[in-house]
C-alpha positions in Angstrom: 19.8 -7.9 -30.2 17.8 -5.8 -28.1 18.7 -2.8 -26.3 18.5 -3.9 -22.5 16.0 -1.5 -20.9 13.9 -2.5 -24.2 13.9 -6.5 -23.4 13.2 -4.9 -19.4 9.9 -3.2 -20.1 8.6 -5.5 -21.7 8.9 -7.9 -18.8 7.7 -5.9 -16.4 4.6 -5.0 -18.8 4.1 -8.8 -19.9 4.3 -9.7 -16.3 1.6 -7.1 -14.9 -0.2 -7.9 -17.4 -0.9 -11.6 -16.5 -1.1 -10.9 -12.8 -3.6 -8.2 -13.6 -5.7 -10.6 -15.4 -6.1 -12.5 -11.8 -7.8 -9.5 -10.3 -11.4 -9.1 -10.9 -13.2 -5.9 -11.5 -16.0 -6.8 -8.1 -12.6 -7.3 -6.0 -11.1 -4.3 -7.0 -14.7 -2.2 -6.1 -14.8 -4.1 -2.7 -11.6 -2.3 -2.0 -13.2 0.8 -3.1 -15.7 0.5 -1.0 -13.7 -0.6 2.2 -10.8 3.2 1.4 -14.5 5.1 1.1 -15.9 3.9 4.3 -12.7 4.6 6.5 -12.6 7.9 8.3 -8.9 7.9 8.0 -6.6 5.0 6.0 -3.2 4.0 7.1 -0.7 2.5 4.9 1.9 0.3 6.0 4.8 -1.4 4.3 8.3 -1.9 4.7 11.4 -2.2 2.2 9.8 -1.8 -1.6 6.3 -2.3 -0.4 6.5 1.0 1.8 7.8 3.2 -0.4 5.0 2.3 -2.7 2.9 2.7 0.2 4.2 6.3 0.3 2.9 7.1 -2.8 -0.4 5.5 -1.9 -1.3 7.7 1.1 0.2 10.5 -0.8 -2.4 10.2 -3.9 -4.9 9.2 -1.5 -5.0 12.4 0.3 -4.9 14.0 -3.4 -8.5 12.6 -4.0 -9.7 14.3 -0.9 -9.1 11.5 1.8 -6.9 11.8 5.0 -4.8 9.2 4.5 -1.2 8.7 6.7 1.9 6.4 6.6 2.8 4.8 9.7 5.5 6.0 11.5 5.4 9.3 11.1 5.3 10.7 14.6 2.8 13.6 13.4 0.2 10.9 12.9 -3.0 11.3 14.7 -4.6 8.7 16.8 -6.2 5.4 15.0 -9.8 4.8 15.9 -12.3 2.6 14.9 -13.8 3.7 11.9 -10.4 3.7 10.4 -8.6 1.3 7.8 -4.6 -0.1 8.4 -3.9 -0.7 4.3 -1.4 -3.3 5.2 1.4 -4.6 2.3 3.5 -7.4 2.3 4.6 -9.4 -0.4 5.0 -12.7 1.5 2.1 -12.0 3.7 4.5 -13.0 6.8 6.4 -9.8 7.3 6.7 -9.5 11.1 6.5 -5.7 11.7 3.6 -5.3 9.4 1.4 -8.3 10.9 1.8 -7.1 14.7 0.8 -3.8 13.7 -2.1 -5.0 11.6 -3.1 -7.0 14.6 -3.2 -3.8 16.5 -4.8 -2.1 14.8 -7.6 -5.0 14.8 -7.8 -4.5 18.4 -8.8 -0.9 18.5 -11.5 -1.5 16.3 -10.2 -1.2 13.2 -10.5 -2.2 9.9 -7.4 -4.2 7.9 -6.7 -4.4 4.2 -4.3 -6.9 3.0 -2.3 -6.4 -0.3 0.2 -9.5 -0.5 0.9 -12.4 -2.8 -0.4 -14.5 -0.3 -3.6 -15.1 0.7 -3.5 -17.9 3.1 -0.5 -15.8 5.0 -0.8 -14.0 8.6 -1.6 -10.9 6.8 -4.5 -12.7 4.7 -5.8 -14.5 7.6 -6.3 -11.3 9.7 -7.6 -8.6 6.8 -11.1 -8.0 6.1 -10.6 -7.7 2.9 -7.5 -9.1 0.9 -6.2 -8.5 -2.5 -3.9 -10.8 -3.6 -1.2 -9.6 -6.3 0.7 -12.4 -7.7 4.5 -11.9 -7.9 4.6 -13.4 -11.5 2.6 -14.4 -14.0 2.8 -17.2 -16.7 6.1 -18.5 -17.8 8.1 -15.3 -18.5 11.9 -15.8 -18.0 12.7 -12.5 -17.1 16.2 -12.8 -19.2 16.7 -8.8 -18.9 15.9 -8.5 -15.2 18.2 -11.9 -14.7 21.2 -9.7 -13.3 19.0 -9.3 -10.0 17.4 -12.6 -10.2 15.2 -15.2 -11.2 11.3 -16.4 -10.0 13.2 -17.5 -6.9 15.2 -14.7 -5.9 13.7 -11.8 -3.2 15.8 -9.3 -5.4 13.5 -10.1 -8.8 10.2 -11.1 -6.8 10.5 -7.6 -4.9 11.2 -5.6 -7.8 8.0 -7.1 -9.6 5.5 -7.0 -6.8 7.0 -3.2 -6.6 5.6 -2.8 -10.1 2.6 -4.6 -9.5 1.5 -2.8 -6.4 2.7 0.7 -8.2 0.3 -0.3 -11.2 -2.5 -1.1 -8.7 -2.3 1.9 -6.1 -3.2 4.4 -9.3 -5.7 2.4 -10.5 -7.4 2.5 -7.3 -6.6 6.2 -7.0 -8.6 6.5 -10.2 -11.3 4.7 -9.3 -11.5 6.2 -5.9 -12.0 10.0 -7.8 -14.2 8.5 -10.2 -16.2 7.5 -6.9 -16.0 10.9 -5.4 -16.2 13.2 -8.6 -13.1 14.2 -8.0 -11.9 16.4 -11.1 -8.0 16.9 -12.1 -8.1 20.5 -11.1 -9.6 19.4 -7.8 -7.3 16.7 -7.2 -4.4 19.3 -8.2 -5.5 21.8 -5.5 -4.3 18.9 -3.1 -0.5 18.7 -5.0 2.4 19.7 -2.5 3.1 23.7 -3.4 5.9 24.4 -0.5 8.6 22.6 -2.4 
């Protein structure tokens, strides 16, 4: 029998690695290119898709970008030449569309990472990247304690992975972009902690 966090990983690596199959190479430069051209990027998420989001702005402002989470009452003003990075899972979730329409209305730019395209969300972004919640016919028998392909408990814990797996690969292509080296990126690391 296999050990339990054994059978887990291999889940959560057999599932990214379907969904990841989904998303093309052009896609994930398009996103790229949208991060580059902001003047400042704003993540937004709630429940697992914002603390994710933390890490986002977090590595995004490691590659030399000024990048903010919303809510934070230290945040500067958002203008027009500036990008809302908007994450919801189902596309639908209330807080994060009404913001994402704001931030439409002053001019801005909105990207849209959900599993579903043809949602609110996908409808308003200008540019979408759609990350499945599972892929193929996995059964998830070691993750079945908090769920199955029906279940928000399961389906949040895999777009959490998906989206965790995705945010670093765009932080690697973003410093590949921007010749960023891993000293340079390192003279950006939090010190006062």
């Amino acid at each position: 029998m296999n050990e339990i966090h054994k059978t887990i990983l291999d889940e959560f690596y057999t599932n990214a690695k379907g969904v990841f199959k989904e998303i093309g190479e052009k896609s994930m430069q398009d996103i790229v290119s949208l991060i580059l051209d902001a003047e400042k990027i704003y993540v937004l998420g709630i429940g697992h898709s914002g603390m994710f989001g933390r890490i986002l702005a977090m590595k995004l402002n490691h590659v030399g970008l000024k990048a903010y989470t919303i809510f934070d009452e230290i945040n500067p003003p958002f203008h027009e030449n500036d990008l809302l990075i908007a994450i919801s899972q189902s596309g639908g979730t209330a807080t994060v569309v009404t913001l994402a329409e704001k931030a439409k209305k002053l001019g801005g730019r909105v990207l849209g990472i959900t599993s579903n395209a043809d949602s609110p969300l996908g409808r308003i972004s200008d540019g979408i990247l759609k990350i499945n919640k599972h892929a193929g016919d996995i059964s998830f028998s070691g993750l079945a304690a908090i769920g199955d392909k029906h279940n928000q408990n399961l389906l949040g814990a895999l777009f959490g992975f998906n989206i965790y797996i995705l945010f670093y690969t765009l932080v690697v292509m973003l410093a590949k972009e921007k010749n960023e080296s891993p000293d340079s990126i390192n003279t950006r690391h939090a010190n006062l902690q």
